[in-house]
C-alpha positions in Angstrom: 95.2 104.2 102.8 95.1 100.4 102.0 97.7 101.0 99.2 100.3 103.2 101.7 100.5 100.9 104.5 102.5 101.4 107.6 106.3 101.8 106.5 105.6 101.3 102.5 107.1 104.6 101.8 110.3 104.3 104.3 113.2 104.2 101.7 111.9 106.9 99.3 113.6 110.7 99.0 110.7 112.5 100.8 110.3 114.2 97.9 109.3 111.0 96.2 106.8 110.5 98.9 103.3 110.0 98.1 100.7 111.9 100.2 97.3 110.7 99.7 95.7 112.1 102.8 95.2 115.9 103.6 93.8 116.3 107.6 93.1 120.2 108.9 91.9 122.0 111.8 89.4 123.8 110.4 89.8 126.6 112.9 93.3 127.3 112.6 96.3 126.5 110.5 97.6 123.1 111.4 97.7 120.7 108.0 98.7 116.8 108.6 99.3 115.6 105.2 100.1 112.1 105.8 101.7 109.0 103.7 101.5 106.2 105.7 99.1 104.4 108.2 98.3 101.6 110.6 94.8 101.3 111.6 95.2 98.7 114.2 97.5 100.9 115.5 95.4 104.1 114.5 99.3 105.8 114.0 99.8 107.8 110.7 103.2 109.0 109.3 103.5 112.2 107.4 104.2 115.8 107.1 103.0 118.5 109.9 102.7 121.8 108.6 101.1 125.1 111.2 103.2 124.6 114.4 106.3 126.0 115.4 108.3 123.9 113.2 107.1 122.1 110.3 108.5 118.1 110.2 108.0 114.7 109.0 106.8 112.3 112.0 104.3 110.1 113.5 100.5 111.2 114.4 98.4 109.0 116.6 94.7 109.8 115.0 93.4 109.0 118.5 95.1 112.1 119.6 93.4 114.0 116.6 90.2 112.5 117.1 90.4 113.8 121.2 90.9 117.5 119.7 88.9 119.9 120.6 88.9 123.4 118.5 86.9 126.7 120.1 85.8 129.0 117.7 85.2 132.2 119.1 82.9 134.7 117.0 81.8 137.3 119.5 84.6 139.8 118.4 83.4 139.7 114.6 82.6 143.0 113.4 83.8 145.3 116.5 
């Protein structure tokens, strides 16, 4: 991300927008697909796609890193 640093992409179209990281919960359907990033402020920028709405905003990757996913197989092949 050293080449899409914090606010680099701010006055583009967002369909201009470059998105050079893809980030997933691999048990569900959430996709953070972001353009921009601070690491001293661990703070990305980018598109959210898998909740109610899908948007452009901020994403703290200390919240992403405190996820936690359950993935619950007990009911596979009932």
């Amino acid at each position: 991300m050293n080449d899409y640093p914090w606010g680099s992409q701010a006055k583009r179209d967002s369909k201009d927008i470059v998105i050079p990281v893809k980030l997933f919960d691999n048990a569900g359907t959430v996709r953070w697909w972001l353009a921009e990033y601070d690491p001293k402020l661990k703070i990305g920028f980018g598109y959210v796609t898998g909740f109610f709405e899908d948007e452009w905003g901020d994403v703290s990757l200390e919240e992403l890193e405190g996820l936690e996913t359950v993935i619950n197989f007990g009911n596979i092949g009932s």
